[in-house]
N, C-alpha and C positions, 0 to 999 in steps of 0.2 A: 933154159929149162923147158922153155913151150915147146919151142924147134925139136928138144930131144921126145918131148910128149908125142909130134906129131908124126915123129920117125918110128915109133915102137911098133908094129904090126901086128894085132892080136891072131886074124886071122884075115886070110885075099882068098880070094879066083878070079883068076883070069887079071883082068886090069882092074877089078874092084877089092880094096880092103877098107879092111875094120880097126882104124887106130883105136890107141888109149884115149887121146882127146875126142873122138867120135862116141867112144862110150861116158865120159864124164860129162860131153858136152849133153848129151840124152840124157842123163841122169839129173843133172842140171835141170832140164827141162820138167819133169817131174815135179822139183820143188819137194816139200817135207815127205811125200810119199818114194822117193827117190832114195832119198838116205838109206835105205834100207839094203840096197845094193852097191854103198858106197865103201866095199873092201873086196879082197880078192876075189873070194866066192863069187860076190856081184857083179861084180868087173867082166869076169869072164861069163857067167850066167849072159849079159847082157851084151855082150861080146856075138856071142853066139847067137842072140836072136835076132839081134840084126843082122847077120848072114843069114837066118833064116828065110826073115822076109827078102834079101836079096835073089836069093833062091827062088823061091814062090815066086817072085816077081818074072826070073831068067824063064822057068818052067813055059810059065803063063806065054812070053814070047816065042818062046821055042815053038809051044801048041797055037797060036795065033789067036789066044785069046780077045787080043785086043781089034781081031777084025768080027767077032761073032756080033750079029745083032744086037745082041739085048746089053751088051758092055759099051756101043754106042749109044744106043738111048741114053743110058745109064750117063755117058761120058758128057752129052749133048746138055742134058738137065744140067749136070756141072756146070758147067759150061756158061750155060744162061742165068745162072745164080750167081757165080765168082762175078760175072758180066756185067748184072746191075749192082751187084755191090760194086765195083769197081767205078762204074759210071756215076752213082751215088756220091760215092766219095771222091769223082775230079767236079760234080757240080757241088760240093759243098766247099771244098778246101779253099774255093778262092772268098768264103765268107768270112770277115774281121768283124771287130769292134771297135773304132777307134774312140782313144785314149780318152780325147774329150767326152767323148757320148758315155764313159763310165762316171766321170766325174760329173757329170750333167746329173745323169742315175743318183747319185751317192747323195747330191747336196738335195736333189727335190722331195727324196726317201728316209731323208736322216731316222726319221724317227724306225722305219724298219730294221733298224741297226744297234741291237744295245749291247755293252760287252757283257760275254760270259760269263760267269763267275761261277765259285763252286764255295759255298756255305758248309758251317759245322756251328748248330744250335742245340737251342735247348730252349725251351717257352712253358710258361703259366697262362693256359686258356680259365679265361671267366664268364661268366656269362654278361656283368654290365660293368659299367667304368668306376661306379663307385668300388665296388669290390676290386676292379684292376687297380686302382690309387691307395687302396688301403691296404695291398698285399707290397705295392711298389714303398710303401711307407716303413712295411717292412725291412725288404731288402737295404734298403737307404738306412735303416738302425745298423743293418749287419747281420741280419739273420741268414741264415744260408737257402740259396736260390734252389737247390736238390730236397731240402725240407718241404718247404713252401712250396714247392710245386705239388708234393708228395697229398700235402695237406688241403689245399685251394684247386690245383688242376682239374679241369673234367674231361681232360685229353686223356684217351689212355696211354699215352707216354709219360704219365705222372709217376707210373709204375717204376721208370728207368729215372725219375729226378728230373720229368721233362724233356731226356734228352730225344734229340730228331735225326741227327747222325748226320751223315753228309750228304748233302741234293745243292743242285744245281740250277743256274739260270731255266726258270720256265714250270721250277717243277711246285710251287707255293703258289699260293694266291698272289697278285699285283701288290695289293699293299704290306705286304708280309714281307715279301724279296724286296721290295723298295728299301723296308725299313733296313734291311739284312746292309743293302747296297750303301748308306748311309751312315753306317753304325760304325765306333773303330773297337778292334778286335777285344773282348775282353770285357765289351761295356755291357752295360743292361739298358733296355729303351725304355723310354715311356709308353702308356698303354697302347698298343697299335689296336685298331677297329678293321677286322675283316670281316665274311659274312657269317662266321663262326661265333663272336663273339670279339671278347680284348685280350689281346696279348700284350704277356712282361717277355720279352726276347732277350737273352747274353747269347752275346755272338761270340763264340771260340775258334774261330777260323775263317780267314776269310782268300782266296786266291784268285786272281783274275785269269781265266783258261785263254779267253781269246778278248782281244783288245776291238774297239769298233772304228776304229781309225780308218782312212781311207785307204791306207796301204793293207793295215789287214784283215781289207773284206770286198778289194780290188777285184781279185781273183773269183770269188764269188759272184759279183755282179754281169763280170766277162762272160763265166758262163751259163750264169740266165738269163742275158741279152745273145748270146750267141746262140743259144738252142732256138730260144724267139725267132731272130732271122734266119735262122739254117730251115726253120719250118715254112718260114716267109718264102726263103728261094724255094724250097722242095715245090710249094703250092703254085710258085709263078712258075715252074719250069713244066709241072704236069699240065698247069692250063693249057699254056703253049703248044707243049705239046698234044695236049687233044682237040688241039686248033688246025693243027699241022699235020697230023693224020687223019681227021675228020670223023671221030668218033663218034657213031650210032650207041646213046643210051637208051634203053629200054625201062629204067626203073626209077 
């Protein structure tokens, strides 16, 4: 089926043509702003503009564009841009991380490392603990947690029954997510102490987004130790070389 894609000939001159697969592969390229030329009308709309530029391009050599001064300069700048990116990228490529030196990272940082989670609460803020023990005294009869919060809260989420809706590792206070990370789905906590005050917490959800394991946070540490040394080499290779050409600073 490709073979016959790449035999179809939308439009040629001379030894240059414009297959189907030349235009889908463009199109492609694009990505979602692309689709829009992805039926006939398109097809050939895009068809054509790339003989366009082929055109413009044949023109341009015909007239010898490419020897006029200022399309050199022009070419030269290139040139010297593509140049050091390219040199860029053969002095970095040979920079690794080996295996051990992540695992070294992982055990001496553990604590930088906590899994993810994504929470679905609802809390009764109070202002001191007797009050969060005597509202918990409640709920423990059976009164309902959406009243009582209604009644006792000074959060203005007492409005919705307390509820907090769904946030994520990082997005609470420390001892609030702690308790969240602790709790099994469905329960009510004992008063938590944050700098707010006391919270009664029922956790209604609880998911783990991403695990803290060493596999997966491997990939991460690779590359904020690899940026490290790839900046490491950049610095040894300029010193170098402003050693090696003998570099007059003025500043």
């Amino acid at each position: 089926m490709e073979d016959k894609m790449e035999e179809r000939i939308l439009t040629r001159v001379g030894d240059f043509k414009v297959t189907e697969k030349d235009v889908l592969d463009f199109i492609n390229l694009l990505g979602q702003e692309g689709m829009q030329f992805n039926n006939p009308e398109g097809i050939n709309q895009v068809a054509k503009e790339l003989m366009n530029q082929h055109l413009i391009y044949l023109d341009a050599k015909e007239n010898k564009l490419d020897e006029d001064e200022d399309f050199i300069n022009e070419l030269n700048v290139a040139k010297e841009q593509m140049l050091k990116q390219y040199s860029m990228r053969k002095v970095l490529e040979s920079v690794e991380v080996p295996e051990e030196e992540i695992k070294a990272f992982y055990e001496e940082n553990k604590a930088m490392f906590k899994p993810m989670y994504s929470f679905k609460a609802s809390h009764i803020l109070v202002e001191d603990e007797d009050k969060a023990k005597e509202v918990k005294a409640k709920l423990d009869e059976g009164q309902k947690f959406e009243d009582l919060a209604q009644e006792y809260s000074t959060c203005p989420s007492k409005e919705a029954g307390g509820e907090l809706g769904i946030f994520s590792t990082g997005q609470m206070v420390p001892e609030f997510e702690d308790a969240c990370v602790e709790m099994e789905v469905g329960s009510i906590s004992e008063p938590v102490q944050t700098q707010f005050g006391y919270h009664l917490i029922k956790l209604d959800d609880k998911a783990m987004a991403k695990d803290s394991d060493f596999d997966s946070v491997k990939l991460d540490i690779n590359n904020m130790l690899l940026g490290q040394k790839q900046q490491e080499k950049y610095l040894e290779v300029t010193e170098n070389l402003y050693n090696k050409y003998e570099v007059e600073s003025f500043i």
